[in-house]
C-alpha positions in Angstrom: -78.4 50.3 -13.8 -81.5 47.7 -13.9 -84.6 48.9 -15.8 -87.4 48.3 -13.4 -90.3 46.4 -14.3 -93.6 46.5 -13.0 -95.5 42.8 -12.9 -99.1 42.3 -12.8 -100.2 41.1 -9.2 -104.0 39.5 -8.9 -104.7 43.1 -7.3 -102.8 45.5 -9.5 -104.7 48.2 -10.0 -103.6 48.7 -13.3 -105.5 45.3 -14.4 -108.7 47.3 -15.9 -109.0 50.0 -18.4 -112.2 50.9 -17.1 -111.5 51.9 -13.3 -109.2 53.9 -15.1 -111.9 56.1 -17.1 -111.0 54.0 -20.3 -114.8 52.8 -20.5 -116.3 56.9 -20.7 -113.3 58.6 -21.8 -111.1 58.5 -24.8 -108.4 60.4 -22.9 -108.3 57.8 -20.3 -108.2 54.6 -23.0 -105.4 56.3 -24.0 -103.8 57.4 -21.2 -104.1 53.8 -19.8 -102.9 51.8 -22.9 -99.7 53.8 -23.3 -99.3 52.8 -19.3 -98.9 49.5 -20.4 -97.0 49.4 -23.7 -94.5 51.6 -21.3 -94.4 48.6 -19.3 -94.4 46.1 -21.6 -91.1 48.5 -23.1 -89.6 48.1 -19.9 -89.5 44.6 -19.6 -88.0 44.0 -22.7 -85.2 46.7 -21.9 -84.8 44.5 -18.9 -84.7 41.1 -20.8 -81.8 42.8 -23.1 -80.1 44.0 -20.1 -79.3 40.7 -18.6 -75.9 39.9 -18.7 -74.2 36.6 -18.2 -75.7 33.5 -18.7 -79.5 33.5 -19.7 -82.2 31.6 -18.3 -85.8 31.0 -18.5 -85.6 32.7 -14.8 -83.9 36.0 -15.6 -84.8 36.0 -19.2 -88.1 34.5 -20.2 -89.8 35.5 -17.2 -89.0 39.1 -18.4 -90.2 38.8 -22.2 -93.7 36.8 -20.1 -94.3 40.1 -18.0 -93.9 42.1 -21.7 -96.2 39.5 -23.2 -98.5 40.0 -20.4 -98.2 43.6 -20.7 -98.9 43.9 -24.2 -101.7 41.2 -24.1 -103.7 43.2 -21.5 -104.0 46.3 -23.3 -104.7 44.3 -26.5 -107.5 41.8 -24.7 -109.3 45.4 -23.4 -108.8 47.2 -26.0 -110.4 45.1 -28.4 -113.1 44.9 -25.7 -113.9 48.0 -25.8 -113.8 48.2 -29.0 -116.7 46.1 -29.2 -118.6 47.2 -26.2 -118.5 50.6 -25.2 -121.4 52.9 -24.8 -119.2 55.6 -26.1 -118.6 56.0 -30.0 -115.5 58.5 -29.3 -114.3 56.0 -26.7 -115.2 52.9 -29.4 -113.2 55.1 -32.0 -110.1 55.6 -29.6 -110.5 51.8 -28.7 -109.9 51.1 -32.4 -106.8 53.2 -32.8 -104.9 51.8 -29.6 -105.7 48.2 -31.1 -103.7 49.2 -34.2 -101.2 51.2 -32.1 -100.5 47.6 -30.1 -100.7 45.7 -33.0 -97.7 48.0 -33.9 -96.0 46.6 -30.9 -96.5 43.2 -31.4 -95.5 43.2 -35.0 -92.2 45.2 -33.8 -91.9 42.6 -31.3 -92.2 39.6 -33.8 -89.2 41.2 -36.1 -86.9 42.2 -33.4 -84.0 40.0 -33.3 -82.2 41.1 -30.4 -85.2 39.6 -28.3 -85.0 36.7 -30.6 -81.5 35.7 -30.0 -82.3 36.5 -26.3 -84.2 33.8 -25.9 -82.8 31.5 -28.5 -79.5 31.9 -25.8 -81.1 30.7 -23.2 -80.0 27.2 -22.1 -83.0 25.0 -20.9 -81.3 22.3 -18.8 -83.6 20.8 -16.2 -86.8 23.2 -17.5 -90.0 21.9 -17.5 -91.7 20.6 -20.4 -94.2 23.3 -20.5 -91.0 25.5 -20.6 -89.6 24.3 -23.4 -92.9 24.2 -25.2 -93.1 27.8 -24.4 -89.7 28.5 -26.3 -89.8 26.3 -29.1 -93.4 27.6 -30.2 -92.1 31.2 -29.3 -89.2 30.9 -31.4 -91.3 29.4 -34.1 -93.1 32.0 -34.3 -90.2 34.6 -34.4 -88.9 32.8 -37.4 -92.3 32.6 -39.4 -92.3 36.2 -38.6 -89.3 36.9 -40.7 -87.0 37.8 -37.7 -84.0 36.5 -39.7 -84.8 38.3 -43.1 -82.8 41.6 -43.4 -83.3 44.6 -41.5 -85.0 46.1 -45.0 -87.4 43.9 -45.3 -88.3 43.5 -41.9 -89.4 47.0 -42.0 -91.2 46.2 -44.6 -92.8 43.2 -43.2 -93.7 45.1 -40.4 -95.4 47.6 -42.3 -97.7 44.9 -43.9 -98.8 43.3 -40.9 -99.4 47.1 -39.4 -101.4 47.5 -43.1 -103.2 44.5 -42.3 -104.1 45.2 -38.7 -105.7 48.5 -39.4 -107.7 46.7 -42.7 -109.2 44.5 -40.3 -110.2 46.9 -37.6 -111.6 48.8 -40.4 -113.7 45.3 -41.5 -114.6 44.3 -38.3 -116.0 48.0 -37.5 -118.1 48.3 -40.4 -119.5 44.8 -39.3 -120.4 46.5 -35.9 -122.0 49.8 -36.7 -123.4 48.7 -40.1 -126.5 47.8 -39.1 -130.1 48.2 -40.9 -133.5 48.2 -40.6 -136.4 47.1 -42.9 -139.9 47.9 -42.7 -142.7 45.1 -42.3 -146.9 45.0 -42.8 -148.5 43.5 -39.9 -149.1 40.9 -42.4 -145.7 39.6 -43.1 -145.1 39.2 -39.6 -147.8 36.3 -39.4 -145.8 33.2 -37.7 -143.8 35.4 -35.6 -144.1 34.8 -31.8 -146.5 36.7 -29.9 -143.6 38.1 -27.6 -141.9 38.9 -30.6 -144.9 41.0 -31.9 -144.9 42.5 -28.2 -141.5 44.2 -28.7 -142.0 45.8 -32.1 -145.2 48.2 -31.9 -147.0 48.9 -34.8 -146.5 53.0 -36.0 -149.1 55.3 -37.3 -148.4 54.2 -40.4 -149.3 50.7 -40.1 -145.6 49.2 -40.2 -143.3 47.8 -38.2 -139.7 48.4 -37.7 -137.2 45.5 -37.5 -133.3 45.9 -36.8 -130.3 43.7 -38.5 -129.5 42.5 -34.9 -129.9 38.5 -34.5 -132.8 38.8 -31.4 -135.2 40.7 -34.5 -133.0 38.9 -37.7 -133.2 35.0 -36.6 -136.6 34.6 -35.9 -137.9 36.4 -38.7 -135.2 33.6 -41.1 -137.1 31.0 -39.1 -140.6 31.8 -38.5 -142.1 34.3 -41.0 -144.6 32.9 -43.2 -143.6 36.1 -45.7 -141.3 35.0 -48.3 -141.2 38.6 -49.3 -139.9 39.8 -45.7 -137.6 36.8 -45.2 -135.8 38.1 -48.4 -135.5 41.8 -47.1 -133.8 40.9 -44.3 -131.8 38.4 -45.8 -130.6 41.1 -48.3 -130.4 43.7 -45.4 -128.5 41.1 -43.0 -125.9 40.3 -45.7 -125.3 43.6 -46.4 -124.6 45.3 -43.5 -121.3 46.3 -44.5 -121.3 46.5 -48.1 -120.1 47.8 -50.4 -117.3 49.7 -48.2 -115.8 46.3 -46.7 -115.4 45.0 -50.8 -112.9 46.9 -51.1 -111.5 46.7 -47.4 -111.5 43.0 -48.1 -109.4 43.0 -51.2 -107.2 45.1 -49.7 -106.6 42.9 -47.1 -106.2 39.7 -48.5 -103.7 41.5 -51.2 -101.1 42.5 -48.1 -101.8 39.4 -46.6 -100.6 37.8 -49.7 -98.0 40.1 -49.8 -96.8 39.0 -46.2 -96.7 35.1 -47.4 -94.7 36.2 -50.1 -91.9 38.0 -48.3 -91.6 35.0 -46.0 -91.7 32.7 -48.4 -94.3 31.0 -48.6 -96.8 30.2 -52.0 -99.9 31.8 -50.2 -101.9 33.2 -46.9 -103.0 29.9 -46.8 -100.1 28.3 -46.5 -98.4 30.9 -43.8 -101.3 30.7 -41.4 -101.4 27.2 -41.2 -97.9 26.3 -40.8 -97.8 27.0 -37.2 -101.4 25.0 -36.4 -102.0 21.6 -35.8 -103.4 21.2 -39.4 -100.1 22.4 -40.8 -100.8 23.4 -44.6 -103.5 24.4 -47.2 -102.9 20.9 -48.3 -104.0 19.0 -45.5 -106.9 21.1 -44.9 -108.5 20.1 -48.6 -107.7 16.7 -47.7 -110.1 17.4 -44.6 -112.2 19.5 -46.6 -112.4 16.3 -48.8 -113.5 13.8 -46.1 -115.9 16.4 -45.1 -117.5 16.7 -48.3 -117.8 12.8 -48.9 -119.7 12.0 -45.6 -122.0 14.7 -45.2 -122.7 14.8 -49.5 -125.5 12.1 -49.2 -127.0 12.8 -45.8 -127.3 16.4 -47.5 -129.0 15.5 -50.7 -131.9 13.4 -49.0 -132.3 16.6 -46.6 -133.1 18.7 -49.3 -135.0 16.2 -51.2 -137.4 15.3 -48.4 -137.4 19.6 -47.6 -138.3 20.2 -50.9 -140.8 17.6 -51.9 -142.7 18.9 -48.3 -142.9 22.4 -49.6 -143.9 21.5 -52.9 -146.8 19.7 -51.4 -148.1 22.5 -49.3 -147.2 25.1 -52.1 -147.3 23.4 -55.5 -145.8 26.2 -57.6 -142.6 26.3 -55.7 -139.9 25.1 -57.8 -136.9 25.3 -55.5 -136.5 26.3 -52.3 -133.7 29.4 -52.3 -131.1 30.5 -49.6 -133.5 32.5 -47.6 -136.3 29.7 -47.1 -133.8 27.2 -46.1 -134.1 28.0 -42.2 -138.5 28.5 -43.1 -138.9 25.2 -44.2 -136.7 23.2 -42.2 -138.7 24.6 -39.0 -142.1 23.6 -41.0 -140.6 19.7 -41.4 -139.0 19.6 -38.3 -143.3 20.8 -37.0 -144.9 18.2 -39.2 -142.1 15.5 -39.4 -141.4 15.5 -35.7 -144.7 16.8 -34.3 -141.9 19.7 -33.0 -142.3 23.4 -33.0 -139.3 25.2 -31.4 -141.7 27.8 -30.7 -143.2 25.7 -28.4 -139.9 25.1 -26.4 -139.1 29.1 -26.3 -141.3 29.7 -23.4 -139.2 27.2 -21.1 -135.6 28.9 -21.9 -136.3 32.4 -20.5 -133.4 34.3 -20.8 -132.4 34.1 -16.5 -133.2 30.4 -16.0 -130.8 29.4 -19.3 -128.1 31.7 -17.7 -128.5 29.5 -14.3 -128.4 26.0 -15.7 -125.5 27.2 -17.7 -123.6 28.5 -14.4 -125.2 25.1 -12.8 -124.0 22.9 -15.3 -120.4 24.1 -15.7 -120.2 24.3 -11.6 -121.1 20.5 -11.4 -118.8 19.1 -14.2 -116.2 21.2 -13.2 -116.2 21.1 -9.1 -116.3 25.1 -9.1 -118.8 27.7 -7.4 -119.6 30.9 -9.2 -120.3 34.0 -6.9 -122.2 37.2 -8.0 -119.6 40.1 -8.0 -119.9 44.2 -7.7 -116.7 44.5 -9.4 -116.9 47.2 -11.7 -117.5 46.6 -15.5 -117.9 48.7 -19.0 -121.5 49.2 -19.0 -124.2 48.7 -16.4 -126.0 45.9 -18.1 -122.4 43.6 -17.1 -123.0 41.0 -14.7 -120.0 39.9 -13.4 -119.3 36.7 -12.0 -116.4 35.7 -9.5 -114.8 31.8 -9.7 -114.0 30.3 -6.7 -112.5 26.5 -5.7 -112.0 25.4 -2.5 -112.8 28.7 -1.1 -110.7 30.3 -3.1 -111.1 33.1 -5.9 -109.6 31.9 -8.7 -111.2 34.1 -11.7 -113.8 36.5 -12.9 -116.2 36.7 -15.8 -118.4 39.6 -17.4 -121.7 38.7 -19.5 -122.4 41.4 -21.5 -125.6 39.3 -23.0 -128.2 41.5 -24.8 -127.7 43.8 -28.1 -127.1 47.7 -27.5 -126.6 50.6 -29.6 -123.1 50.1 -31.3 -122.1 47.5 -29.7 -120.9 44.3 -31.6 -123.3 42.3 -32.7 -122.1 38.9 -32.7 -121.7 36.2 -30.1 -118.0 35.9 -28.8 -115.3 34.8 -25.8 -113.0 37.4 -24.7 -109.8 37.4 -22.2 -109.9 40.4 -20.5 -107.2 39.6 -17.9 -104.4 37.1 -19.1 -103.9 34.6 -15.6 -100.3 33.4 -15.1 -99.7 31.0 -11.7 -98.7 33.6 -8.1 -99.7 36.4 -10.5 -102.8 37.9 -12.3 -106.5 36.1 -11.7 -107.7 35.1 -15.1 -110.8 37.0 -16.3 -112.6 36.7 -19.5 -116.2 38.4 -20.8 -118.8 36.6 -22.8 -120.2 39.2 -25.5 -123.4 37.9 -27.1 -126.8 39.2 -28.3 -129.5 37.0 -26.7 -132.7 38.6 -26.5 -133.8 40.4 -23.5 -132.3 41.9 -20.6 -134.7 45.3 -20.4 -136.6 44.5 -18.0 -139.8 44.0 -19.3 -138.9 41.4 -22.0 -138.2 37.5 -20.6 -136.0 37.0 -23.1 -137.6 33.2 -24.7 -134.6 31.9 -26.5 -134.7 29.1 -29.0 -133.2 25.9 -28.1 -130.4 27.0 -30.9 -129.6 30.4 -28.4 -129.0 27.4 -25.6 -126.8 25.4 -27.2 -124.8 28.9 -28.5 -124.7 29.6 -24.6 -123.3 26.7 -23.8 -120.8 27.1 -26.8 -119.5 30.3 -25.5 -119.4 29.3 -21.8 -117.4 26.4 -23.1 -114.6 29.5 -24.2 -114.8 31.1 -21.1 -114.2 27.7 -18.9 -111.0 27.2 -20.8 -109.7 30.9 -20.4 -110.1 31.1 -16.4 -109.6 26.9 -15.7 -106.4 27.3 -18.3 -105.5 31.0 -16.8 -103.5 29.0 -13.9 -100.2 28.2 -15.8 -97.0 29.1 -15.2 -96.7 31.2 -18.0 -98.9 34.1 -19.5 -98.0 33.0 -22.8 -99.1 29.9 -22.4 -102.1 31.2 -20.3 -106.3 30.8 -21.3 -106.8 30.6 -25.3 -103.1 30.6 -26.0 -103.2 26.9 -27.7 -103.1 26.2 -31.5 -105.7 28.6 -33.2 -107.2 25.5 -34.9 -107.6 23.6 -31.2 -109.5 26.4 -29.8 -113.0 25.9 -30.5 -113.0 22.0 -28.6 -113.5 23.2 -25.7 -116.7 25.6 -26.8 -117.5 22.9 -29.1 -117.2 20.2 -26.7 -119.4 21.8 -23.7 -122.5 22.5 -26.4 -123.1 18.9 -26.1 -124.0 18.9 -22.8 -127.5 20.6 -23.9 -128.5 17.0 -25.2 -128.7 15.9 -21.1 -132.3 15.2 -21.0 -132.1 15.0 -16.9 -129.8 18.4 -17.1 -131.9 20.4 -19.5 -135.3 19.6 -16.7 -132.9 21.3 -13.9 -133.7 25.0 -15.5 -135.9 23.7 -18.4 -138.9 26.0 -16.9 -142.1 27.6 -18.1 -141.5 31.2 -17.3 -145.2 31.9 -16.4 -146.2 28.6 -14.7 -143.2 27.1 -14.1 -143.6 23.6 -15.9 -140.1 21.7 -16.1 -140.2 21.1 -19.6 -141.8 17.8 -20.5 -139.5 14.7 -21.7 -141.4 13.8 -24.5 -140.8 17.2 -25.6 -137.4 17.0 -25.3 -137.0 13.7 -27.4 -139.2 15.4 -30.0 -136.9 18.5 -30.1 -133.5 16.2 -29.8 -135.0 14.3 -32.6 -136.0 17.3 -34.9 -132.3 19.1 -34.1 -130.4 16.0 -35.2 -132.7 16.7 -38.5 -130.4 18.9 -40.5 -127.1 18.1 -39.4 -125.7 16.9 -42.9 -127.0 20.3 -43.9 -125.0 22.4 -41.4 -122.2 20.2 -42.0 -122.6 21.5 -45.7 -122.7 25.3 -44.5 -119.7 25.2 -42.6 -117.8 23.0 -45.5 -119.3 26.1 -47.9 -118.0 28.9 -45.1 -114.4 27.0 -45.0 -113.8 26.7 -48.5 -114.5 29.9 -48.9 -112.5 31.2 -46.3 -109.4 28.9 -47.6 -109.9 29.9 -51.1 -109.7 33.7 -50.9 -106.5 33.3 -48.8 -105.5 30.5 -51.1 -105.0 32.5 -54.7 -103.6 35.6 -56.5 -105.9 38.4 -55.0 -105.3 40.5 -58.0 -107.4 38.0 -59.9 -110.0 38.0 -57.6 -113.9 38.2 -58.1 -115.2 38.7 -54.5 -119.1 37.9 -55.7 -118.0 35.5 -58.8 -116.0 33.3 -56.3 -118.6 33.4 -53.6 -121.5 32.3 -55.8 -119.5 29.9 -57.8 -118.6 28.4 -54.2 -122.2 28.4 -52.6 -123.5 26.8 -55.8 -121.3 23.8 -55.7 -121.5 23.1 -52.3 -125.2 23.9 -51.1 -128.5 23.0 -52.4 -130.5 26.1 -52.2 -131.2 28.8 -55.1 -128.8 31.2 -54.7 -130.1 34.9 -54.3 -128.6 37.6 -56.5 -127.6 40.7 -54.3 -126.2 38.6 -51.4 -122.9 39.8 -50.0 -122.1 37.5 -47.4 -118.3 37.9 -47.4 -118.6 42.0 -46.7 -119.9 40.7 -42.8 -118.3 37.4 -43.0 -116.6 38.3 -39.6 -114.8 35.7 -39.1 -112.2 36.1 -41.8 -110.3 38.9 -40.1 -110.2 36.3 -36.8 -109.4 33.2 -38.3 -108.3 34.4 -42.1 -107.9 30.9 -44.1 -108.3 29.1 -41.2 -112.1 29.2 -40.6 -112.2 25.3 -41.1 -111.4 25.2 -37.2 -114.8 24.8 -36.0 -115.5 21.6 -38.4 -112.4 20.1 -37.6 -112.6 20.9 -33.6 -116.2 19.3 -33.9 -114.6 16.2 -34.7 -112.5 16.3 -31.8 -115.2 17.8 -29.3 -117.5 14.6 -30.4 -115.0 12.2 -29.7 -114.2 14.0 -26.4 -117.7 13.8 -25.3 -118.1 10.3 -26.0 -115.8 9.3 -23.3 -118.4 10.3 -20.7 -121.0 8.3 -19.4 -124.4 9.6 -21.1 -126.0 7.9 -17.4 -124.4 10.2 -15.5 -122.5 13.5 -17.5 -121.9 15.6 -15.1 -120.5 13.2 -12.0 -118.3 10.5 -14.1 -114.9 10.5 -13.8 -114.3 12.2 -17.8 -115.2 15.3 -16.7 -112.6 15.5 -14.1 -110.2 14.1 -16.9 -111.0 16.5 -19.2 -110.3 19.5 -16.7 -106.9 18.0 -15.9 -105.9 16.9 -19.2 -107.3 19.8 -21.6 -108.5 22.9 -20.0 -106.0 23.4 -17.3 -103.7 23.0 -19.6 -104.2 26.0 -21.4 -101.1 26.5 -24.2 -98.8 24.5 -21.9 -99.2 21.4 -24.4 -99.5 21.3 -28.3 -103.3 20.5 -29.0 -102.0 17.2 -30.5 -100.4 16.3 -27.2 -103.8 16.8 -25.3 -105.6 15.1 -27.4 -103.8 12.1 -26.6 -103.1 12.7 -22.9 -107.7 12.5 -22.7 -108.2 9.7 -25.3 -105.0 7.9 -25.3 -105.1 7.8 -28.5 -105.5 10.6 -31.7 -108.6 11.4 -32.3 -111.5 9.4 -34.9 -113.7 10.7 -37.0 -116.2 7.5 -35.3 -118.1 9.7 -33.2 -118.2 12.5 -35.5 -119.9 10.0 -38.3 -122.3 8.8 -35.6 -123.6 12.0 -34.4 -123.5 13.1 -38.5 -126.1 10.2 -39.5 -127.9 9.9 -36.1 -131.0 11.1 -37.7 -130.2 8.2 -40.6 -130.1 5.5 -38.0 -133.5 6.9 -36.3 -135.0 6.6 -39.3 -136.7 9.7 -40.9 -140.4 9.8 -41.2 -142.6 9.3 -44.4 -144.9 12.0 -45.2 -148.1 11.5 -46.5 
C-alpha cells in the first residue's frame, strides 16, 4: 500500500505555525511541528517505497516534499524562537529546533535515502536537476553516510550535541541583555530625541539598555569616555561568562565531527562544500585582504589619532571603545559632516518606503500592504505581486521588544517551490522606533543595514520560484549568500534615489545634495578600517575552528588576534566572542561577508551610476542571480552576470575611494 503524502499548496493551511496557536501557546508549537516532521516522515516512507526504476519524478520529488517539510518547521521555529512575546512559547520554540535538527542529522546519515537517490538515472533532467543531486549527494557523503552504522550513530549524536550548544549560545545572546546607569552629564552629545526617550529618575540617572537603538549611539556620540566604556563592557558581555564555556564546548564536538569524517579541522569540513573550498584558500584571501587594506588602515588611525591628540593633548592612544567617538568627530571637522545632522531626514516610515520603492523599481515588482496574520502585532506584513500576480509575502518585525532577538537578520519563513508553496520570508531587526510616539531618526549606517537586509529578503521570495524547494530562496553556497544583501546596500549611494524619501520629518525638506556629498564623502572615510574589523572578526572566527580546542585560550586568542590586526588599545574585560553571534550561523566561515563584498562591488559596477534603477543590469541581475536561487553553483552565477569570474578591481576602488579624493589637512 502507498504511504500518502501531504504537499504544501500556496494555500495550505498548514503553512504557519502561528494560525495554529504556535505564536501564544507552547502546546500548539508543538502540536504543529510534530504535524510536520510526520509529514516530512511520510514522504520519505514514500520515497523508499518506490519500486522499479527511480526517477527524479517519483523519487526526488518525494525526498523535496520531506525537505520542504522539514525546512518549514525549522524556518518557524527558529523564528519563533527569536520573536515571540511568549518566554514559555520562546522556550518550546528552542526545543522543537533541536528536536528538527534531530531529523535532519538522521536524515544526513541515512543511507537507504542516500542510495535512493544516488539510483536515480538522470537522463534528459535539467541542469538545475542534476545540480540538485550532485550537491545533495555531496552533502550525504560529507555527512558520513557511508561510515558504519556505529559511527554514524555517533556522528549523529555530535551534530545533535552541537545543535543544542548553539541554541544554548544563541539564547543567551538573546535574553542576556543589560543595563547601565548614566548622569545627565555623560549623556552630553547624545541627540535630543535620544534624551526624549530615556527620562531622568528621582535619582538623577538615567537608564540605558544593551539593545543597539540605546547601545550605538551612545559608541558614537557620547562625549563621556567613562559611559562609552560601561557600555562597551556591558555590550560585550551580555552573555558571559555562561556562553565561555558553551563555546568550548562547541567548537570541541565540532572538532570532534571533522575528525570522524576525516578531515584535519572544523575548518576544513565547513568549507569543503563552499565555493571557497578549504581553510587554505581562505588565508590566502585572508592574506590579500590584509595587504590592501594594511596601509589605508594605518593612515586612518594616524590622521584619527593625531586629531584627538590635538583637541585632548594627554591622550595617548585612542582604545577600542573611542574608535567609533572619534571617527564621528573627524568625519564633523574633516568633512564639515555630522550624521546627526542627517538623522532627522531618515525617520523610521519614510526609510521603510524608499526601501519598498527602491527594490519595486529595480526589480519590476509591486508590494501590497497585507492583514495576513503574523507573530506579534507590531508585524507588518507585506504581499509581492508581478504582473498582477501574488507571488510572495514578507513580515518586518523592525523595532526591539522584550526578549526578542536583538540583532538584525533575514529569515525564510515559507520555503517557495514552482506550482507549490508562495515564498515568504521576515526581516527581524532592531531599528529604533515603532511606539508611536518616537519617529524613529536612524543614522545613515541604520539605512544602509536596511537596505542590506531587504537585499536577503529579495533573493528568498525572487529565488522562492524554482523548481525545487531545495534549491528554493537562500539555498546557494553559504559563502554566496550575503551578495545579494551586500550588493543592494549600495544602492543607498544614489544621490537622486536617497532625495525620493530623504525627508525632514518635521518640515519635510528633501535632504540637501551638498549634504549628501558631504556624508558620501565622510562614509567612504573609514573603509580601510572596517575592512580591518571584518579581517579581525574572520580570523578569529577561522582560527577557533581551525585548532585543537583542548588547547584553547578563548580571551588569550581573542586579544592576541585583535592586537595584531587592529590599531586601537585593547580594553581588558572585553568578551566579544561570548555574543559573537555569528559563530553558531557561519562557524569558520564568517569571512563570507568580506569575500561576498568583493563580488557584490563588482556586481554593482555593471550598472549605470546615470540611471541605477532603469538600466538594463538590474534586469540581468534578477534573471541571472536572484531567480536563481540554489539552482546554480554561486561560481556559475557569477559568470552567467559578469561573463567573466569576478575581480577584486572594484573592490580596491571602492577600498581607496577616499585615497583618490584626497583626505583633508587639518590645521
Amino acid at each position: 500500500m502507498p504511504v500518502e503524502t501531504v504537499a504544501l499548496a500556496a494555500s495550505s493551511p498548514d503553512l504557519h505555525a502561528w494560525e495554529a496557536g504556535g505564536a501564544q501557546s507552547a502546546g500548539a508549537l508543538a502540536a504543529w511541528v510534530s504535524a510536520r516532521l510526520a509529514a516530512h516522515e511520510a514522504a520519505l516512507a514514500a520515497l523508499l517505497a518506490v519500486e522499479g526504476s527511480r526517477t527524479p519524478a517519483n523519487s526526488l520529488r518525494l525526498y523535496d516534499e520531506a525537505i520542504q517539510h522539514l525546512g518549514l518547521a525549522g524556518a518557524q521555529a527558529g523564528v519563533l524562537n527569536s520573536v515571540a512575546a511568549d518566554k514559555g512559547v520562546r522556550d518550546q520554540a528552542q526545543e522543537e529546533a533541536q528536536r528538527i535538527a534531530m531529523a535532519g542529522s538522521a536524515l544526513s546519515l541515512n543511507r537507504a535515502v542516500y542510495e535512493a537517490l544516488a539510483a536515480m538515472d538522470l537522463e534528459g533532467a535539467s541542469p538545475a536537476t542534476r545540480h540538485y543531486v550532485e550537491r545533495t549527494l555531496l552533502g550525504y557523503r560529507l555527512a558520513g553516510v557511508d561510515k558504519d552504522q556505529a559511527t554514524r550513530q555517533r556522528i549523529q549524536a555530535l551534530h545533535e550535541k552541537a545543535t543544542r550548544l548553539s541554541l544554548e549560545f544563541s539564547r543567551n545572546i538573546q535574553e542576556g541583555g543589560k543595563t547601565i546607569e548614566a548622569t545627565v552629564a555623560e549623556l552630553d552629545g547624545l541627540p535630543a530625541d535620544y534624551l526624549d526617550r530615556h527620562p531622568v529618575d528621582a535619582e538623577g540617572k538615567v537608564t540605558l539598555s544593551t539593545d543597539q537603538p540605546d547601545m550605538q549611539p551612545v559608541m558614537t556620540f557620547a562625549a563621556s569616555a567613562a559611559l562609552r566604556e560601561r557600555m562597551f563592557l556591558a555590550y560585550n558581555t551580555r552573555a558571559y561568562p555562561a556562553n565561555q564555556q558553551i563555546l568550548l564546548d562547541l567548537l570541541t564536538t565540532r572538532q570532534e565531527i571533522a575528525t570522524v569524517l576525516g578531515f584535519r579541522s572544523w575548518a576544513d569540513f565547513a568549507t569543503a562544500d563552499q565555493m571557497m573550498g578549504s581553510a587554505a584558500n581562505v588565508r590566502t584571501f585572508l592574506a590579500k585582504l590584509d595587504e590592501a587594506s594594511r596601509e589605508g588602515a594605518l593612515r586612518e588611525h594616524e590622521l584619527i589619532l593625531d586629531f584627538a591628540r590635538r583637541r585632548n593633548p594627554a591622550l595617548q592612544a585612542i582604545d577600542i571603545t573611542s574608535r567609533a567617538f572619534w571617527y564621528e568627530q573627524f568625519r564633523r571637522s574633516a568633512f564639515s559632516f555630522d550624521s546627526q545632522s542627517v538623522r532627522p531626514y531618515f525617520p523610521y516610515a519614510q526609510v521603510e518606503a524608499g526601501v519598498l520603492q527602491t527594490a519595486a523599481r529595480l526589480f519590476k515588482i509591486e508590494f501590497r500592504p497585507s492583514a495576513a496574520p503574523a507573530w506579534h502585532p507590531a508585524v507588518s506584513v507585506f504581499e509581492v505581486f508581478e504582473g498582477g500576480r501574488m507571488v510572495g509575502r514578507f513580515y518586518l518585525d523592525m523595532h526591539p521588544r522584550e526578549g526578542k532577538d536583538k540583532w538584525f537578520s533575514a529569515a525564510p519563513i515559507v520555503i517557495g517551490v514552482r506550482d507549490g508553496a508562495m515564498p515568504e520570508a521576515a526581516l527581524i531587526c532592531n531599528f529604533p522606533g515603532g511606539d508611536g510616539e518616537d519617529p524613529g531618526l536612524l543614522q545613515y549606517s541604520d539605512v544602509v543595514t536596511y537596505f542590506h537586509e531587504f537585499g536577503h529578503l529579495m533573493h528568498a521570495i525572487l529565488g522562492g520560484q524554482t523548481e525545487w524547494a531545495g534549491l528554493s530562496g537562500f539555498a546557494t553556497e553559504g559563502d554566496f549568500i550575503e551578495v545579494p544583501s551586500q550588493m543592494l546596500e549600495e544602492f543607498f549611494r544614489d544621490e537622486s534615489l536617497l532625495q525620493s524619501f530623504a525627508k525632514h520629518y518635521q518640515t519635510g525638506e528633501v535632504l540637501p545634495v551638498e549634504t549628501i556629498r558631504k556624508m558620501k564623502l565622510a562614509g567612504a572615510f573609514g573603509r580601510a578600517d572596517w575592512v580591518r574589523s571584518q579581517l579581525y572578526y574572520t580570523t578569529l572566527s577561522l582560527d577557533l575552528h581551525d585548532q585543537n580546542p583542548a588547547a584553547l585560550d578563548l580571551d588569550a586568542t581573542t586579544k592576541r588576534l585583535y592586537e595584531g590586526l587592529q590599531p586601537w588599545t585593547w580594553l581588558e574585560g572585553n568578551r566579544m566572542y561570548a555574543s559573537f553571534g555569528h559563530l553558531t550561523g557561519y562557524s569558520s566561515n564568517y569571512y563570507t561577508y568580506a569575500f561576498d563584498k568583493v563580488i557584490a562591488l563588482d556586481f554593482f559596477a555593471q550598472f549605470d551610476p546615470e540611471d541605477l534603477l532603469g538600466c538594463d543590469a538590474g534586469a540581468r541581475y534578477r534573471t541571472e542571480v536572484l531567480e536563481q536561487g540554489g539552482s546554480k553553483p554561486g561560481r556559475a552565477m557569477v559568470r552567467a552576470f559578469l561573463g567573466r569570474e569576478e575581480e577584486f578591481a572594484a573592490f580596491s576602488r571602492w577600498l581607496n575611494e577616499e585615497f583618490e579624493a584626497g583626505l583633508p589637512v587639518l590645521g
